[in-house]
N, C-alpha and C positions, 0 to 999 in steps of 0.2 A: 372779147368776143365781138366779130361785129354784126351787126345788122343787114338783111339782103333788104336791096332796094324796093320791091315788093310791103314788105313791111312794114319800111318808111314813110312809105305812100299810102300803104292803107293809114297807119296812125293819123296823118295828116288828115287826110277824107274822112274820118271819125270825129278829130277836132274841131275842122270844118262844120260838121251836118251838126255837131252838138252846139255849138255857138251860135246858128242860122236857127235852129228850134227851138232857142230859148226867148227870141224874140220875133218869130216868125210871123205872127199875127199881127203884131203892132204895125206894121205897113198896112196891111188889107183892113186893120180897121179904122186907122185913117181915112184912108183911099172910101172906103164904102160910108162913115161919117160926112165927107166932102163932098159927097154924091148926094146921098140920104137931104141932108140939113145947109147946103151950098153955104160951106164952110170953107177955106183955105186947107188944105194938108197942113202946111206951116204954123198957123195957127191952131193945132188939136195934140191935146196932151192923152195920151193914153197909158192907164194903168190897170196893171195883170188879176182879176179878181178870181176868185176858186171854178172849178168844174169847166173850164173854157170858155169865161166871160171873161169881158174887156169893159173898161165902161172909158168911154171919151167925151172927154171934155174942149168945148172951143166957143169961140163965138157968141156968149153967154147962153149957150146949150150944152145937155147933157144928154149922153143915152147910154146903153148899154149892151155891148152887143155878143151874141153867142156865134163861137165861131168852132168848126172841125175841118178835117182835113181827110174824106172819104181816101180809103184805098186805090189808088188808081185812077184817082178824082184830082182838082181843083182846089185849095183855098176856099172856103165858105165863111163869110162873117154875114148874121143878120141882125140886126136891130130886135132886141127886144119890146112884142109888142104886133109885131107887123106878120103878116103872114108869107111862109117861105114861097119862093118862086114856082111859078106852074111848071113840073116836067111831066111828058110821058110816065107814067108807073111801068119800072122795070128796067129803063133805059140809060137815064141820067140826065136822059138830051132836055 
């Protein structure tokens, strides 16, 4: 039986999005550690804790940062601790 091209390519794009969302955080919680504590990226070790916390390590600092991924949204990781960003109510902006 063979398979239509359709198919193959969806499988592929599944593969894809599943391997990119198992470690999709760990970039942006560098990136925002580096930002946050002027850390190197290179230098920050990051590992996966329960409920979509990260906690990162570098620099001989720690922190721990809670991160989601709104619908239709951005990447969000923040430092536990600090308060989220000022947006508009309602908007996202």
């Amino acid at each position: 039986m063979k398979r239509s091209p359709t198919a193959s390519l969806l499988a592929l794009g599944l593969l894809v999005v599943g391997i990119f969302a198992c470690h999709g955080f760990q970039p942006s919680v560098r990136r925002a550690m580096s930002s946050d504590l002027k850390c190197p990226e290179d230098k920050i070790e990051v590992k996966e804790l329960t409920g979509g916390s990260y906690q990162a390590d570098g620099c001989g600092k720690s922190a721990i940062y809670e991160c989601s991924w709104p619908e239709g949204g951005t990447r969000v990781c923040t430092r536990r601790g600090t308060p989220p960003p000022k947006a508009l109510p309602g908007t996202g902006f």
